[in-house]
Structures are given as structure tokens and as C-alpha cells.
N, C-alpha and C positions, 0 to 999 in steps of 0.2 A: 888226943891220946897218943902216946909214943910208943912202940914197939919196939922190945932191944933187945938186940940178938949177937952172937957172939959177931958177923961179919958187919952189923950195920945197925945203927938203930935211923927210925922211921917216924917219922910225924905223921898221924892217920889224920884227918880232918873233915868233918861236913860241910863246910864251907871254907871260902880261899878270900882273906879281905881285900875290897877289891876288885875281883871278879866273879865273885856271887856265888851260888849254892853246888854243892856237888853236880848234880843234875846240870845244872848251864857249863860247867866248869870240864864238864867231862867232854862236850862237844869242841873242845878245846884242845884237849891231849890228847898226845905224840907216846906214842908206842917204841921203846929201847929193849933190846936185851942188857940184862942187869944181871951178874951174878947167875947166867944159865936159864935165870926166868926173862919171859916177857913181861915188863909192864905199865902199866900206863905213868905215864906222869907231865906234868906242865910244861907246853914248849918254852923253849929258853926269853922271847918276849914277855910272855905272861909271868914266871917265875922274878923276873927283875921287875914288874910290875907289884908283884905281890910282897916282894920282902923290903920295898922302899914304904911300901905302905904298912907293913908291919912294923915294921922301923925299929923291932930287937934287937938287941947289940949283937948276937947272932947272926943275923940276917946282916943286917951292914959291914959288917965284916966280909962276907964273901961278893958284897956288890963290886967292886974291882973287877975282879975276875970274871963274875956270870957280864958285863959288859965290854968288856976285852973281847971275851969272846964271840960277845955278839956281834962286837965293831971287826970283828978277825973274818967273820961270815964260815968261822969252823964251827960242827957238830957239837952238842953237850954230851957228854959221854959219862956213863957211869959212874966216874968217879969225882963226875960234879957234881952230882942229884945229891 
């Protein structure tokens, strides 16, 4: 399900392919402020995990980058979620 909102739209999901069901997936994420809120999302490992195995033209598209930064050993920050 997607969620669009005027600052951001949001991919909701029950499971993460890959890394299995909400529930296993939650013991997983990394806690950011975003936009004033806290909140959860996929540490930067599992997320390049996740969208190689989704393999969307979306998602490969930003693998460069979530790897960069992984290889950088900097923080994912809000405006990479």
C-alpha cells in the first residue's frame, strides 16, 4: 500500500522480500527522526538487501547510492529512506 502525502509518499508493507514478515523484520529496525517524527525503518544493510531482491526498476535505481553509503560507513538519513 502507498501513502501520499504532500512531503513524501511511503511504501506500507506486511512483508519485506527477503527478509520475511513484518514481525521478524521489525526486530531488525533502526529508529531515525524523519520529518519531526520518529520512526522505524530498515537498517541501511537490510534495505540494499531488500531492493536487490525486489529488483524494481525503482529500487535499482537507487542501489548506487544506498551502497556508497554503506561502503562510506556514513549514516542513512532521511532523505535516503
Amino acid at each position: 500500500m502507498r501513502l501520499t502525502t504532500d512531503m513524501a509518499d511511503l511504501d506500507l508493507v506486511a512483508e519485506v522480500t527477503a527478509l520475511g514478515s513484518f514481525e521478524e523484520v521489525k526486530h531488525i529496525a533502526v529508529t531515525v527522526d524523519a520529518l519531526g517524527r520518529r520512526v522505524q525503518t530498515l537498517d541501511l544493510k537490510s534495505l540494499i538487501k531488500a531492493k536487490h531482491t525486489a529488483a524494481r526498476e525503482k529500487d535499482l535505481r537507487t542501489l548506487s547510492e544506498l551502497e556508497s553509503l554503506a561502503g562510506s560507513g556514513r549514516a542513512l538519513t532521511p532523505a535516503h529512506i
